[in-house]
C-alpha positions as CSV (number, residue, x, y, z in Angstrom):
1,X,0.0,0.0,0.0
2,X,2.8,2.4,1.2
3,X,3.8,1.9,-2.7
4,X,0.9,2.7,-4.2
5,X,0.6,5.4,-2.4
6,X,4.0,6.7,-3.8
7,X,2.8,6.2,-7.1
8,X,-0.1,8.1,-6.4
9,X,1.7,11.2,-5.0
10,X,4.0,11.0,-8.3
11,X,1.4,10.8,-10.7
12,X,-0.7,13.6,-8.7
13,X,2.4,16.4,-8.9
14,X,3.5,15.3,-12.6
15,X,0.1,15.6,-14.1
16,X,-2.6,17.1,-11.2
17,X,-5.8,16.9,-12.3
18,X,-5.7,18.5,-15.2
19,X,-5.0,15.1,-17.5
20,X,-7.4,13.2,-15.6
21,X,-10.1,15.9,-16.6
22,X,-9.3,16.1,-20.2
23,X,-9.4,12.0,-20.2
24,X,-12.9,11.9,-18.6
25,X,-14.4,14.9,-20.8
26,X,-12.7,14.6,-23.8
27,X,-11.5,11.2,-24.4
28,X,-13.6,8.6,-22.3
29,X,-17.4,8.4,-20.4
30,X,-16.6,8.6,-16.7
31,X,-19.3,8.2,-13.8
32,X,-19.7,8.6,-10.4
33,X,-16.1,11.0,-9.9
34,X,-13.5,7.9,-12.5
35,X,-15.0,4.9,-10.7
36,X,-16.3,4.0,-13.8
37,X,-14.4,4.7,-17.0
38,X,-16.1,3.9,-20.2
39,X,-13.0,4.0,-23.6
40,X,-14.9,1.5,-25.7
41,X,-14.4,2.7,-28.8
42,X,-11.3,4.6,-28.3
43,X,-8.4,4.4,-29.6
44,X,-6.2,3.7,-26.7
45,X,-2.6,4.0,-25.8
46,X,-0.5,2.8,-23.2
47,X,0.4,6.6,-22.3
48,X,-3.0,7.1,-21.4
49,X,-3.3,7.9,-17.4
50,X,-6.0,6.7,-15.5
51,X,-7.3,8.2,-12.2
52,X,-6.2,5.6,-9.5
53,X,-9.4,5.8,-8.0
54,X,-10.8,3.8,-11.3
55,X,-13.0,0.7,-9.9
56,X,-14.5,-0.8,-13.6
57,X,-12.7,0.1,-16.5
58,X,-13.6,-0.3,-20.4
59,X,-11.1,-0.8,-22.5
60,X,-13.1,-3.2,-25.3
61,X,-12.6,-2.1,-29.2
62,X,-10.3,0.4,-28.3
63,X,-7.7,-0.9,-30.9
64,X,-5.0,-2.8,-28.6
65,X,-1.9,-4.9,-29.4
66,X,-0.9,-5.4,-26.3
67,X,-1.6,-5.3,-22.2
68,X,-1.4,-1.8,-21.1
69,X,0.8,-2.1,-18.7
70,X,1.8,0.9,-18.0
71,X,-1.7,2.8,-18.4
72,X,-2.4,-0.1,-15.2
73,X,0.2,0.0,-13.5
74,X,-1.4,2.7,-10.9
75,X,-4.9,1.3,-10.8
76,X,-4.9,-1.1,-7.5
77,X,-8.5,-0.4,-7.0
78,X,-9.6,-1.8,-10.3
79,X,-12.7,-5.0,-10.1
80,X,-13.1,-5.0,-13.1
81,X,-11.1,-5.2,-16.9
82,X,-13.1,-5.1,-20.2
83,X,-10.6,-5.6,-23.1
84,X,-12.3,-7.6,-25.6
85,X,-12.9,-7.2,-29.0
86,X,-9.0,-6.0,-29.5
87,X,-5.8,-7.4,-31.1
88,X,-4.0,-8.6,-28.4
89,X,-1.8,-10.9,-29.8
90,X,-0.1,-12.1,-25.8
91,X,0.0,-11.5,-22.9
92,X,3.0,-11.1,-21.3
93,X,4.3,-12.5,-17.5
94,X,3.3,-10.5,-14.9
95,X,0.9,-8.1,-17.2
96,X,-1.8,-8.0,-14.3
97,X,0.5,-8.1,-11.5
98,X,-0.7,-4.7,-9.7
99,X,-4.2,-5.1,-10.1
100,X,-4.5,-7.4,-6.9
101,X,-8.1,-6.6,-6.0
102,X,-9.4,-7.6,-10.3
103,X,-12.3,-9.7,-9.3
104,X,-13.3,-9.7,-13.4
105,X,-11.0,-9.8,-16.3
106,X,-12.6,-10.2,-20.3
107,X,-10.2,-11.0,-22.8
108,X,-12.3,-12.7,-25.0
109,X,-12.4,-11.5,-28.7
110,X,-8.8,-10.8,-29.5
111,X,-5.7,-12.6,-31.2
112,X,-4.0,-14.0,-28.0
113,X,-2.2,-17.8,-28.9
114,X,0.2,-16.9,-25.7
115,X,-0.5,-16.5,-22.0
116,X,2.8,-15.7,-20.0
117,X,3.8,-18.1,-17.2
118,X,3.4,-15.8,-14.9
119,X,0.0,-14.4,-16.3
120,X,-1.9,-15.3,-12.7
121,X,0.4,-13.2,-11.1
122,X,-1.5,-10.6,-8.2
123,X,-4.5,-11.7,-9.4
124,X,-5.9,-13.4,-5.9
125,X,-8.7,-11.9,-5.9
126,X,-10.3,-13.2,-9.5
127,X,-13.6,-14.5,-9.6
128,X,-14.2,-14.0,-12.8
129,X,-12.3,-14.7,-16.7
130,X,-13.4,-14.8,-19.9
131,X,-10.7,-15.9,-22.7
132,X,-13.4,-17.3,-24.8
133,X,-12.6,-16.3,-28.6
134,X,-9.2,-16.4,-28.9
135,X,-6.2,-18.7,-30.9
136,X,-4.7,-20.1,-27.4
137,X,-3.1,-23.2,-28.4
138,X,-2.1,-24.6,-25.0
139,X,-3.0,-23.5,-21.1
140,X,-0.8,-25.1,-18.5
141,X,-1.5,-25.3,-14.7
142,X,1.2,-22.2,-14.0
143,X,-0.6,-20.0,-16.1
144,X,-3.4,-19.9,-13.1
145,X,-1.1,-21.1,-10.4
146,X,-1.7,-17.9,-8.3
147,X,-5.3,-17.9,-8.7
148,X,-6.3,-18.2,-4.8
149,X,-9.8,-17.7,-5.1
150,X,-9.9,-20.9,-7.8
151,X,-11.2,-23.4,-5.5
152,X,-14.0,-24.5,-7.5
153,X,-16.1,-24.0,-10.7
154,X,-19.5,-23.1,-10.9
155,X,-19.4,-22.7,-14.7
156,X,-17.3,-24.5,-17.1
157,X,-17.8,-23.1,-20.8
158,X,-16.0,-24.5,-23.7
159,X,-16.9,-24.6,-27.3
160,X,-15.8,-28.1,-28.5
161,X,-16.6,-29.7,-24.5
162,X,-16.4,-33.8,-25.3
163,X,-13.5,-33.6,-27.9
164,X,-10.8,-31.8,-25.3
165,X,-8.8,-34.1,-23.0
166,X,-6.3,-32.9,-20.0
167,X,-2.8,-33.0,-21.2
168,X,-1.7,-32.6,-17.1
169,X,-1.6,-33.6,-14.4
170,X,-0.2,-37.0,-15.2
171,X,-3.2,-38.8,-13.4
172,X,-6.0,-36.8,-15.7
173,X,-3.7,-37.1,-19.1
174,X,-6.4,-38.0,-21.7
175,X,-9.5,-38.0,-19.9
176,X,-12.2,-35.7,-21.8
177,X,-13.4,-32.6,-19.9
178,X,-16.6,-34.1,-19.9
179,X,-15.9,-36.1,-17.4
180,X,-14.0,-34.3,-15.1
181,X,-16.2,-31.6,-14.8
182,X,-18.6,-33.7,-12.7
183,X,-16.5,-33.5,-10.0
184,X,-15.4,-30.4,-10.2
185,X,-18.8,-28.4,-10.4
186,X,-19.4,-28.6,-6.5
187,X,-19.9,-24.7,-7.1
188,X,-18.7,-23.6,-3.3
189,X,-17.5,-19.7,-4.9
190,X,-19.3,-18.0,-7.5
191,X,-16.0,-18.2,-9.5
192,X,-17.0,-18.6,-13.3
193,X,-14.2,-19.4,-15.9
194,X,-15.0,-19.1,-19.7
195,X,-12.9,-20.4,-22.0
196,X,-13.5,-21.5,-26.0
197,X,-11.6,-22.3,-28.5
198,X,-11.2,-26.0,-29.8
199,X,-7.7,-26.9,-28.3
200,X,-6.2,-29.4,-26.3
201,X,-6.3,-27.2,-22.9
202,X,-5.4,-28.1,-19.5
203,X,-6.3,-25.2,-17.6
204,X,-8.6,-27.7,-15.8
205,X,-5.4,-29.0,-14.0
206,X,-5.6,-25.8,-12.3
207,X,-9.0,-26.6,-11.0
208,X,-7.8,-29.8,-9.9
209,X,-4.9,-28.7,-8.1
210,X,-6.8,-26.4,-6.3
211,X,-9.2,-29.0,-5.3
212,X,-6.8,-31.1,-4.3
213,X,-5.3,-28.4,-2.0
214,X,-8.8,-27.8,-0.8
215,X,-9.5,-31.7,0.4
216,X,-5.9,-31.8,2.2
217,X,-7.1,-28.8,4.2
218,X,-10.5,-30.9,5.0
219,X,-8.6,-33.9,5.7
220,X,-9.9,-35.3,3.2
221,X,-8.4,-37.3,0.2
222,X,-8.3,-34.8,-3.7
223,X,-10.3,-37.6,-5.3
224,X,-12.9,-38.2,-2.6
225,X,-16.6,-37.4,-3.6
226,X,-16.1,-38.2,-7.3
227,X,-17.6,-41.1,-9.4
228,X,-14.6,-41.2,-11.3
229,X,-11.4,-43.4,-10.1
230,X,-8.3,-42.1,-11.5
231,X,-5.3,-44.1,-12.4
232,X,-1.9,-42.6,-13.9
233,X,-1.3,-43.5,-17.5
234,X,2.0,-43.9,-18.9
């Protein structure tokens, strides 16, 4: 906090309030003060500076090739992310890493076939995450490795559901989705993960990880309440 706070007080003496004034009444839609800032439509850059006290942020259609990362770098209040409908082609480790209290991140609708291993990175609070719509290729369990609040799913979305198979852990390897979303939608947190695209995707090894923290925490065994009986393939 005593950091962002620092940030604050340098943003606030190199620009005053002056740059956040012309971006809420000439550039963007901004309501109640900048909690809500609406550039949909805009063409954005990263040199753009957002008031810190931004809560819900639009960014969809607004002509991106990348993460912001600089124009988000201040905004530790942020819930929630829109940045669909761009041309995001990755996104890099750590791109999120300040934005520890995103509950909702939407992605979906751009060009992404890379997420950084580190792309879960401050993102504890995250309930909710679209990547639906994009030309991923493969998810691996460190790509959501420091999603704490990804203890469960409530909603599993995925375009081509009986034709994907986990690729890891080793004791899920080539067991369809289908089937291991049984045990998995116990739907304890409202947490809802949205994903689509027809690949071989393991992002439900994440899920399963998680769970399998969860139960060791209970006392209980990771594969306890299931139908399913794993065994390890080699």
């Amino acid at each position: 906090m005593r950091v962002h706070y620092l940030i604050w007080i340098w943003i606030h003496f190199s620009f005053g309030d002056s740059e956040f004034h012309y971006l809420c009444q000439k550039i963007c839609l901004c309501k109640e003060g900048a909690k809500f800032v609406n550039c949909s439509g805009v063409n954005v850059t990263d040199n753009l500076i957002f008031p810190p006290e931004t809560e819900h942020l639009d960014l969809s259609i607004s002509n991106l090739y990348s993460v912001p990362r600089k124009a988000l770098r201040s905004l530790w209040k942020l819930q929630v992310l829109l940045l669909s409908g761009n041309y995001i082609t990755e996104v890099g480790d750590r791109a999120f890493s300040s934005l520890e209290r995103l509950q909702k991140l939407d992605i979906h609708r751009n060009e992404i076939t890379v997420l950084g291993s580190s792309f879960s990175t401050g993102l504890s609070s995250l309930r909710e995450l679209n990547l639906s719509y994009n030309r991923l290729q493969e998810l691996y369990y460190r790509n959501f490795q420091h999603f704490e609040n990804l203890q469960n799913v409530k909603r599993l979305i995925l375009d081509d559901y009986n034709n994907m198979t986990c690729m890891e852990p080793q004791v899920l390897r080539n067991l369809s989705l289908s089937a291991v979303d049984t045990q998995l939608c116990i739907a304890e947190t409202v947490t809802v993960l949205v994903i689509t695209f027809t690949v071989f995707i393991t992002v439900v090894a994440a899920i399963v990880m998680a769970e399998r923290n969860r139960k060791k925490r209970t006392g209980k065994h990771w594969s306890e309440d299931s139908d399913i009986s794993y065994e390890s393939q080699d």
